[in-house]
C-alpha positions as CSV (number, residue, x, y, z in Angstrom):
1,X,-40.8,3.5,-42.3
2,X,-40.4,6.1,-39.9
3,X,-43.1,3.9,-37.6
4,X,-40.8,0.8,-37.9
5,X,-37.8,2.7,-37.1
6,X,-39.8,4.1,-34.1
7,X,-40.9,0.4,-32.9
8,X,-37.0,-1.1,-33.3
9,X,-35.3,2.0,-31.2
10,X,-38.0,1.2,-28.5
11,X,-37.4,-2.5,-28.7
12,X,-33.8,-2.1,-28.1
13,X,-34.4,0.2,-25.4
14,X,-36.7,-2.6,-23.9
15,X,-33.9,-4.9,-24.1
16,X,-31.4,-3.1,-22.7
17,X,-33.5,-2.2,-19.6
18,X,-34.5,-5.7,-18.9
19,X,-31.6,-7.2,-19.5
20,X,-29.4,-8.9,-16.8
21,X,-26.5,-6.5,-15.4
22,X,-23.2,-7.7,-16.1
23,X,-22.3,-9.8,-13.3
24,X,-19.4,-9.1,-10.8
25,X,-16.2,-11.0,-10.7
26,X,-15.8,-13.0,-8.0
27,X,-12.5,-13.2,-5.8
28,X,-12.1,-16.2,-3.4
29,X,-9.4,-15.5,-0.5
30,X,-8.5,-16.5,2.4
31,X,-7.6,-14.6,5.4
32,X,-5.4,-15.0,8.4
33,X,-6.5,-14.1,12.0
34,X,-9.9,-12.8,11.4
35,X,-11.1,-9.6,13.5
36,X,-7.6,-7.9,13.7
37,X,-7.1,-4.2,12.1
38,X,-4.8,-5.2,9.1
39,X,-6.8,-8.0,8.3
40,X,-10.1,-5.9,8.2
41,X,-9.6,-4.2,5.0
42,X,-11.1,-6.2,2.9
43,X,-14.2,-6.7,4.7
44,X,-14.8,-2.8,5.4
45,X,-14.3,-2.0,2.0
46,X,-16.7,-4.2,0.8
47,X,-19.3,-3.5,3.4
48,X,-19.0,0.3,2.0
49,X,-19.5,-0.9,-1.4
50,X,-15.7,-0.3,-2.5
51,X,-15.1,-3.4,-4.0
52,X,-18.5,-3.7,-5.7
53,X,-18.0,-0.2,-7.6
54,X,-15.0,-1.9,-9.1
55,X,-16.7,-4.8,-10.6
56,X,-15.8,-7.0,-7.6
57,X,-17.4,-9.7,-5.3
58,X,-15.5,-11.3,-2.9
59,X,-15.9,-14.5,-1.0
60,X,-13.7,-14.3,2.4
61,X,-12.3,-17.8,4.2
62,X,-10.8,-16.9,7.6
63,X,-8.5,-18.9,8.7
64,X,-5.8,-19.4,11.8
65,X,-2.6,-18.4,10.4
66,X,-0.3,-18.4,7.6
67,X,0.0,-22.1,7.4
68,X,-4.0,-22.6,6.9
69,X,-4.0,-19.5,4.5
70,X,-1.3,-20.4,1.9
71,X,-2.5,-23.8,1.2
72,X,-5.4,-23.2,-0.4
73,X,-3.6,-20.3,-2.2
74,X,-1.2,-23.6,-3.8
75,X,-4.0,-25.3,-4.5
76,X,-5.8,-23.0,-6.5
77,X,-9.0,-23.3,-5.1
78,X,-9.0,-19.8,-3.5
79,X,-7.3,-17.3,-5.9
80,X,-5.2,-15.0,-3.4
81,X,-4.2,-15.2,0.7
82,X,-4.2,-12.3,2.9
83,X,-1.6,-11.7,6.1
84,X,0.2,-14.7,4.8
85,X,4.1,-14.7,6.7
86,X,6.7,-13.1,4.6
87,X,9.1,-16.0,5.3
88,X,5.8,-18.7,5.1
89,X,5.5,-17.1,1.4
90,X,9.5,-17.5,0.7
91,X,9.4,-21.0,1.7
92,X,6.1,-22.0,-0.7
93,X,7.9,-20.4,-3.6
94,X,11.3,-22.1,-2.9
95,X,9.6,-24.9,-2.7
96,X,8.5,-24.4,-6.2
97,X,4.7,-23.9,-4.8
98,X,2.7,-21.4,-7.4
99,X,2.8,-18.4,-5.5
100,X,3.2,-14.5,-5.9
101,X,3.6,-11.7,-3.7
102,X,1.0,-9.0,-4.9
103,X,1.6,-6.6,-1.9
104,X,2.7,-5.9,1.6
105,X,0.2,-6.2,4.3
106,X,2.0,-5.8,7.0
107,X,5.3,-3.3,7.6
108,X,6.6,-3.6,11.0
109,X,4.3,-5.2,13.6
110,X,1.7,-4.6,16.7
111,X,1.6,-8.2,17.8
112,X,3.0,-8.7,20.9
113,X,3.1,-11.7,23.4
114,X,2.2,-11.7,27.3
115,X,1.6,-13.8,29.9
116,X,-0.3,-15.0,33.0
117,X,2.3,-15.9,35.4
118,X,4.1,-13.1,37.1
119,X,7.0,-14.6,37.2
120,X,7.2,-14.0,33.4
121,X,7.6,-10.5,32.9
122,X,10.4,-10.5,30.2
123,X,11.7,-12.4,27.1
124,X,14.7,-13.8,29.5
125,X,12.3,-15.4,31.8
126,X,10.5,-17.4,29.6
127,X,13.1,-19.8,29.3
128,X,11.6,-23.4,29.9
129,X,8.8,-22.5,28.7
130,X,6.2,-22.2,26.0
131,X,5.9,-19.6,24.1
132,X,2.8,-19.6,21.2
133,X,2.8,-18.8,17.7
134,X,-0.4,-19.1,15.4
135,X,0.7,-21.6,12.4
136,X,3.6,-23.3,11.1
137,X,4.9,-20.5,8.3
138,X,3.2,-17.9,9.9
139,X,4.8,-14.3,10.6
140,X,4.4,-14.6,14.6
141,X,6.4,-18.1,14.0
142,X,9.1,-16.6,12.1
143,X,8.9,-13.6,15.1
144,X,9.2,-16.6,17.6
145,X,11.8,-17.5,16.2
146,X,13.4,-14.3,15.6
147,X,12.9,-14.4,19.5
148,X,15.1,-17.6,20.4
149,X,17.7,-16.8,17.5
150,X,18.3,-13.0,18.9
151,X,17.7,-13.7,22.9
152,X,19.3,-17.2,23.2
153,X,16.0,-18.5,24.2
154,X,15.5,-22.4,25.5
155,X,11.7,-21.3,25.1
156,X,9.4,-23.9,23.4
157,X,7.2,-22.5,20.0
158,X,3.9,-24.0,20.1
159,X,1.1,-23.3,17.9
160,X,-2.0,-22.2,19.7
161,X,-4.1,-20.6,16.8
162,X,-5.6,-17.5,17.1
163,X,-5.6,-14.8,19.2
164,X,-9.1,-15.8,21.0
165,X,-7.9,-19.8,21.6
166,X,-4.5,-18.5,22.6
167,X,-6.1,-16.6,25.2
168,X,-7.7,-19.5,26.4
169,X,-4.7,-21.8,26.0
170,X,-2.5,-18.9,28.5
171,X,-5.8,-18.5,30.9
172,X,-6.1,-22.7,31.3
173,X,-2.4,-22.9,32.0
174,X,-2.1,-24.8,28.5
175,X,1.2,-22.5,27.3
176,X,2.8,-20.1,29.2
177,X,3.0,-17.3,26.6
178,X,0.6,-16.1,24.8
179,X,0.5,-14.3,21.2
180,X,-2.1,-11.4,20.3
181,X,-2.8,-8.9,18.1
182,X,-4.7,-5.4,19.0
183,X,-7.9,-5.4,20.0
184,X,-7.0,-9.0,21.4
185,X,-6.5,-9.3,25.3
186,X,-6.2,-5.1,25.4
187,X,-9.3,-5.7,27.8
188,X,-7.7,-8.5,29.9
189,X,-4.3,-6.7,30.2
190,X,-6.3,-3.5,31.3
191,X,-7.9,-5.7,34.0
192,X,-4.6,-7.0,35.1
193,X,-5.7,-10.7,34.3
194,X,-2.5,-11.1,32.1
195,X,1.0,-8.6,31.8
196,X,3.3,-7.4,28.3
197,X,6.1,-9.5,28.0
198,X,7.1,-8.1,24.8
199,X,6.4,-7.0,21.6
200,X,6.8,-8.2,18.0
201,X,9.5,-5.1,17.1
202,X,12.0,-6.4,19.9
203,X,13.2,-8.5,17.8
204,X,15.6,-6.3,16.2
205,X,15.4,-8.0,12.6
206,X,11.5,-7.3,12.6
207,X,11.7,-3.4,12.7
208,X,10.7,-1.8,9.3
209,X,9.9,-5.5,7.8
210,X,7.4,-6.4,5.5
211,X,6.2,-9.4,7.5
212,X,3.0,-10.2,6.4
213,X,1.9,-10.4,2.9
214,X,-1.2,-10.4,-0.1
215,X,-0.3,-13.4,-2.4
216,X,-2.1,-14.8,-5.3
217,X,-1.9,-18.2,-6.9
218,X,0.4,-17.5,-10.2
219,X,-1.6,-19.3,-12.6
220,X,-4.3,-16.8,-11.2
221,X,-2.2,-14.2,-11.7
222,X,-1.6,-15.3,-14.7
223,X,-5.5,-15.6,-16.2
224,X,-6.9,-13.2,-14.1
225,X,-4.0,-10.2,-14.0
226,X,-6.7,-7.8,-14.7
227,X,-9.4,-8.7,-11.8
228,X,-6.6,-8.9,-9.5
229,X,-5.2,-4.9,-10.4
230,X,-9.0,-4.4,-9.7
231,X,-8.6,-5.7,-6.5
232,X,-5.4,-3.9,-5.6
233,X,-7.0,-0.8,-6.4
234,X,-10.0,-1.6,-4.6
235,X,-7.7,-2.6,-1.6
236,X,-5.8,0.5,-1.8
237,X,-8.9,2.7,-1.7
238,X,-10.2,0.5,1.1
239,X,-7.2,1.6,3.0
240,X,-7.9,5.4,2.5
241,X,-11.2,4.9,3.3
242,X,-10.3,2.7,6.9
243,X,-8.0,5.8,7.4
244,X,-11.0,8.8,6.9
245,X,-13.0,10.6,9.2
246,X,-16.1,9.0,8.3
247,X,-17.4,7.5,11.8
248,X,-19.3,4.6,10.1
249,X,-15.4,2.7,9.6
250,X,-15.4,2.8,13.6
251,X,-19.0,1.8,13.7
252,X,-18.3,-1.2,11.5
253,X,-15.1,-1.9,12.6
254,X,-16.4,-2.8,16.1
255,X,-19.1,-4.3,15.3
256,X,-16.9,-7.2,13.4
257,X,-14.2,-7.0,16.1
258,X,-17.2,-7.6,18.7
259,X,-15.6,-4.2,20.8
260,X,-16.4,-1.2,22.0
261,X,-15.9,1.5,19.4
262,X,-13.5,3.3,21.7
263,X,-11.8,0.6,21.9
264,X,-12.0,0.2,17.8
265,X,-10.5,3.8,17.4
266,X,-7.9,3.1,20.1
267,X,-6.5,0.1,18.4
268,X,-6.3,1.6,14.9
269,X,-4.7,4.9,16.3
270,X,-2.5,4.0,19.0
271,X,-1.0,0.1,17.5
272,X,-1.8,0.3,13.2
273,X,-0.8,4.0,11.4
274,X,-1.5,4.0,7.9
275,X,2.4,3.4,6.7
276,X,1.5,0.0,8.2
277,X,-1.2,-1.6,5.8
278,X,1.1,0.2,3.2
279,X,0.8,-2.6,0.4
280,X,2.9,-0.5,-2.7
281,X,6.5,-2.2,-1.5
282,X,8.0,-5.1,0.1
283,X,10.6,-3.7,3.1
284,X,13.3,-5.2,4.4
285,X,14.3,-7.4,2.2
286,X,18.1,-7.4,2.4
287,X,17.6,-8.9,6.0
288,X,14.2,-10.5,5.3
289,X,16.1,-13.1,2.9
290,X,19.1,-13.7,5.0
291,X,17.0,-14.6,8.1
292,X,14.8,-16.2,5.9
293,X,17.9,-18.8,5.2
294,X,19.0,-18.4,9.3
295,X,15.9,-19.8,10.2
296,X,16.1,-22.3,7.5
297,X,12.5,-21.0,6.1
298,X,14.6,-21.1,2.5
299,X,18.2,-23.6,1.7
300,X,19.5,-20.5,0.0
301,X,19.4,-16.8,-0.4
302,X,16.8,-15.9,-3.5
303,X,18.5,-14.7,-6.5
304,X,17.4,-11.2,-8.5
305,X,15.3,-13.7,-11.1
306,X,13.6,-15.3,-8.4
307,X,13.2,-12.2,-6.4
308,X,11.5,-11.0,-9.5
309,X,9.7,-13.8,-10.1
310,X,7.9,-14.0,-6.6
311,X,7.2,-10.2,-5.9
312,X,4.6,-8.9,-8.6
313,X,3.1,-5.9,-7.6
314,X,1.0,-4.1,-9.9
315,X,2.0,0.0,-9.2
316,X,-0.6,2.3,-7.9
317,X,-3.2,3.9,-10.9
C-alpha cells in the first residue's frame, strides 16, 4: 500500500510539473500618439515584466488620435483606449456609444503648438491660418478649440495626425501651425528650424483638467471587471516604476521614443511630473462639462446618473 501511495504522490507531482502554466489574460488596447511620455506607460511596464506578474498580456494598437482610438473601443474589438480626449469620451457616451472612463491619463497638459513662419509668433497672429490638431474628438481638438473660443481666433483647425506627420505637414508649408507633444520637435525648436507659439495650458479652461483619458468598452467592463482592476493596478505600478531611479526606464524610454536618453530624462522631468499621469481622479469637471456643451462636444450638461454612469474608476488597492 505504502508503495502505491508512494507511486500516486509522484504521479501527481509529475503532472503538475509538466503541466501547462495557466495562461495570461490578454488586454487588447489602443493607444493614441505612440512615442510620447504619457502614452508610454503601458509599454514600459510591460517591457519590465509589470504587467506579466499580474497575470496580464497585452496587445498595443497605436493609433493617431482620439478619433482612431475610441472606435475600436465602441466596437468592442479592442477592450480599452488609452489618451482618448476627455470631451471625445463625453460625446461617445452621450451619444449612447458603450463607453467608460476607467482613469485619468492626462491632468493638465505639455502639448504645445509652434510654427515655421516668423511671422507667427503668438496665438493672435495665427489668424487666417491653419492651425493643426490630431483627430476629430481628440484632446488637442477640443484645446484648438479652446483656443478660437477664448482668443477670438479666425484660425482654421485641421487635422494633421501625429506629432511626426505634423511636423512634416508645418516643414512642407502644408498648415501653418503645428501641434506636438515632448520629445516631438524639442530638437527642431533647439535648432531654430521652427519657434513656440504657445502652449496647451494657455487656454485658461485647460489648466488642472483631466484632458485625456483610459476608457474601456462597458460590456468589457462589465465581463471582464476583474482583468481590468488588474490592469489598473498594473498601470499604477507602471507609473511608480516610470517615476524611479532605475536608469533602465531612461534606457528604454529612448530607445522607443528613437532619442537621446538625455533628451528622454529631459522630457519626463522638465514637461510630465508624476501628478500628471495621475489616473485615481477625473479633474475639472465642473468646467470640463460646461465647455464640453460650449463646444458642442455634448447637447446638454451630464447629469449626476450619467456622470456616474460614465466615470468608473476602480480605487487604488
Amino acid at each position: 500500500m505504502k508503495h502505491v501511495v508512494g507511486l500516486a504522490a509522484a504521479a501527481i507531482a509529475m503532472a503538475t510539473l509538466t503541466a501547462p502554466a495557466a495562461a495570461d489574460d490578454l488586454v487588447k488596447m489602443t493607444i493614441g500618439q505612440r512615442g510620447n511620455w504619457d502614452t508610454s506607460i503601458t509599454h514600459l511596464g510591460d517591457k519590465a515584466g509589470i504587467f506579466k506578474k499580474h497575470g496580464l498580456q497585452l496587445e498595443m494598437i497605436y493609433t493617431s488620435g482620439s478619433g482612431e482610438t475610441l472606435q475600436p473601443v465602441i466596437s468592442g474589438s479592442v477592450d480599452l483606449g488609452l489618451a482618448v480626449g476627455t470631451l471625445g469620451a463625453m460625446a461617445a457616451y452621450a451619444k449612447g456609444a458603450p463607453v467608460r472612463i476607467i482613469g485619468a491619463q492626462a491632468t493638465g497638459a505639455a502639448d504645445y503648438w509652434y510654427a515655421k513662419n516668423p511671422a507667427i509668433k503668438t496665438l493672435k497672429d495665427a489668424n487666417g491660418h491653419t492651425i493643426a490638431f490630431s483627430t476629430n474628438g481628440s484632446s488637442t481638438n477640443s484645446v484648438v478649440r479652446a483656443f478660437i473660443d477664448e482668443f477670438k481666433l479666425t484660425a482654421k483647425p485641421q487635422a494633421t495626425g501625429n506629432p511626426s506627420a505634423t511636423l512634416t505637414a508645418v516643414m512642407t508649408d502644408q498648415v501653418d501651425v503645428g501641434w506636438a507633444a515632448p520629445p516631438f520637435g524639442l530638437k527642431e525648436m533647439d535648432e531654430g528650424k521652427i519657434h513656440l507659439v504657445a502652449r496647451a495650458t494657455d487656454a485658461t479652461l485647460v489648466r488642472g483638467q483631466t484632458i485625456r483619458v483610459l476608457v474601456a468598452n462597458a460590456d468589457a467592463l462589465v465581463k471582464r471587471k476583474e482583468v481590468i482592476e488588474r490592469f489598473m493596478k498594473a498601470y499604477r505600478e507602471s507609473i511608480d516604476y516610470l517615476y524611479s531611479s532605475n536608469p533602465q526606464v531612461m534606457k528604454d524610454y529612448a530607445e522607443f521614443a528613437r532619442v537621446s536618453e538625455p533628451m528622454a530624462k529631459r522630457v519626463r522631468d522638465e514637461f510630465f511630473p508624476k501628478s500628471l499621469v495621475n489616473p485615481d481622479q477625473i479633474h475639472g469637471l465642473d468646467t470640463l462639462i460646461p465647455e464640453a456643451v460650449n463646444l458642442k462636444f455634448i447637447p446638454a450638461p451630464l447629469n449626476k446618473e450619467q456622470i456616474a454612469e460614465l466615470i468608473q474608476i476602480s480605487p487604488r488597492k
